[in-house]
Structure formats: structure tokens, C-alpha cells
C-alpha positions as CSV (number, residue, x, y, z in Angstrom):
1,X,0.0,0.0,0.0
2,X,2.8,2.7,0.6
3,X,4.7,1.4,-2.4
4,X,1.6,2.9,-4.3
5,X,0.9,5.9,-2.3
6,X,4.5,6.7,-3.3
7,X,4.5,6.0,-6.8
8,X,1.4,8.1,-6.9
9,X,3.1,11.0,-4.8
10,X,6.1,10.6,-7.7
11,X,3.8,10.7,-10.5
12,X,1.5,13.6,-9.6
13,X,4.4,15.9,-8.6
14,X,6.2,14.3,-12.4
15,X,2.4,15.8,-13.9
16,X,2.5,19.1,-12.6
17,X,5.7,20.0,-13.5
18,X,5.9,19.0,-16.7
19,X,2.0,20.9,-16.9
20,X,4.1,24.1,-15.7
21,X,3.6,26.9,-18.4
22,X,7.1,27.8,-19.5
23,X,7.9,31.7,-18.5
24,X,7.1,34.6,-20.7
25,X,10.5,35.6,-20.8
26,X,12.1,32.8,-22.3
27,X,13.2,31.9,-25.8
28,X,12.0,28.0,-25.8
29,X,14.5,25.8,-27.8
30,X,18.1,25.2,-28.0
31,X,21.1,27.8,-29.4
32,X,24.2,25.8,-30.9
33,X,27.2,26.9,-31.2
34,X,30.8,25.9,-31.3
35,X,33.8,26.8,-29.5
36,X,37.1,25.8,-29.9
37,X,38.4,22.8,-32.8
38,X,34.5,22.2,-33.6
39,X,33.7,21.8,-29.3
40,X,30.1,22.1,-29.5
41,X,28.1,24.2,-27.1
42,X,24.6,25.4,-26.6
43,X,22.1,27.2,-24.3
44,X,18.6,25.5,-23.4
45,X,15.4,27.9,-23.1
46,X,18.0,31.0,-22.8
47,X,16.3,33.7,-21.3
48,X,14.9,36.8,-23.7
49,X,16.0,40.4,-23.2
50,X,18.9,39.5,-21.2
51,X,22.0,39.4,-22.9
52,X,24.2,36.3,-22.4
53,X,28.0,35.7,-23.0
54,X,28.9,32.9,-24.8
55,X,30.4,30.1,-22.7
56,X,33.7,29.2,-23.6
57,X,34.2,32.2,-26.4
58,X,37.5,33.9,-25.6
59,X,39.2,37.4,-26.7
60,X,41.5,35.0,-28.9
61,X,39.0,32.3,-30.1
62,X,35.4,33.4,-30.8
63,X,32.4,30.8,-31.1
64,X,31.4,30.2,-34.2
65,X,29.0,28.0,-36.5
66,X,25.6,29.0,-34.5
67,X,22.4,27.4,-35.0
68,X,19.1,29.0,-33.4
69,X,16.6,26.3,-32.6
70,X,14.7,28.5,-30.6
71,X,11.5,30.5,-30.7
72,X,12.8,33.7,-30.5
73,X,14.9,35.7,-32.8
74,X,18.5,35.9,-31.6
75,X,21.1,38.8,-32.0
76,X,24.7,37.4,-32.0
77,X,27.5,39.7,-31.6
78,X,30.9,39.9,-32.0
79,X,31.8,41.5,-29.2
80,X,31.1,40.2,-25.1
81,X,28.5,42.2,-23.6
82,X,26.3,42.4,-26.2
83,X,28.2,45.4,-27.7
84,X,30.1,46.8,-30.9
85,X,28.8,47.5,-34.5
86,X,29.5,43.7,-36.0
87,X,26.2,41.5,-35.0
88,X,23.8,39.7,-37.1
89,X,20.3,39.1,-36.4
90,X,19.1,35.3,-36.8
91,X,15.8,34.0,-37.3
92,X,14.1,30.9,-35.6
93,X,15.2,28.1,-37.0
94,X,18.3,29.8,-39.1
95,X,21.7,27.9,-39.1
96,X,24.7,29.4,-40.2
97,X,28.5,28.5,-41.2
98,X,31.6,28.3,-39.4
99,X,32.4,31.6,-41.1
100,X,30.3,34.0,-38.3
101,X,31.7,34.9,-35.3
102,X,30.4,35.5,-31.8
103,X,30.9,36.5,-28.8
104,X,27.6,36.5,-26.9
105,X,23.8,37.1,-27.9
106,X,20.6,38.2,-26.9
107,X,17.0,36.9,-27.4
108,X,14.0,38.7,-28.5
């Protein structure tokens, strides 16, 4: 009988957090990118507004290669913080090349 009061405890509590809404301020989906010799990297449900260096993007070795599997558009930039005049603005679902560069990024 507890064996079963348990496992209805477990499953209940597994139901209502997987019925959770997801919050309004977050892009749902994954960001790729890759660091380093091909590394790969990514960010799950990355927050929206907020921006977000990239981790393991250095001053000598940019990430590169990013895919935006999210729901939000995503602003990449070269430069940490979000700042500098060389960005590019990616749509959901847009994958680019090993070719762009980035340092951190920002969701809509």
C-alpha cells in the first residue's frame, strides 16, 4: 500500500511539472554553437532580453557556426556584452557557417 501511495506521490508531482507553463521571458528551444576545434556548445530555453555571453568564447577564439533552434529571434555579436557594431540578427530556426563569429547574444 505505501509502495503505491508513493509512486502516486512521484507521478502527480512528475504531472505538474511538466504541466508548468514555460515563462514569458524565455526563448524555448536550444542555441548551438561551437567553440574551440569544432567543441560544440549550446544554451537551453535561454532567457529573452537578457544578454548572455557565450560560454567558452575567448578574446582569442570566438564561437562560431551557431544554430538557433529556438522561438525567438536571436542577436549574436561579436563582441562580449552584447556590444560593438559587427552583430547579425538570426531568425528561428536559421543555421549558419563556421564563417560567423560570436561572442555573446541576446534573445528577442
Amino acid at each position: 500500500m505505501r509502495l503505491r501511495n508513493a509512486a502516486l506521490a512521484v507521478a502527480s508531482a512528475a504531472a505538474l511539472v511538466l504541466s508548468a507553463p514555460l515563462s514569458a521571458n524565455a526563448a524555448t528551444g536550444d542555441f548551438l554553437y561551437k567553440v574551440g576545434p569544432g567543441v560544440p556548445a549550446g544554451i537551453a530555453d535561454p532567457e529573452s532580453g537578457k544578454c548572455i555571453d557565450l560560454f567558452g568564447a575567448t578574446e582569442a577564439a570566438p564561437a562560431f557556426a551557431p544554430d538557433n533552434f529556438t522561438t525567438s529571434t536571436a542577436t549574436v555579436f561579436l563582441d562580449f556584452g552584447c556590444n560593438g557594431d559587427t552583430y547579425y540578427v538570426m531568425n528561428p530556426g536559421k543555421r549558419l557557417g563556421d564563417r560567423l563569429k560570436l561572442r555573446s547574444v541576446i534573445f528577442s
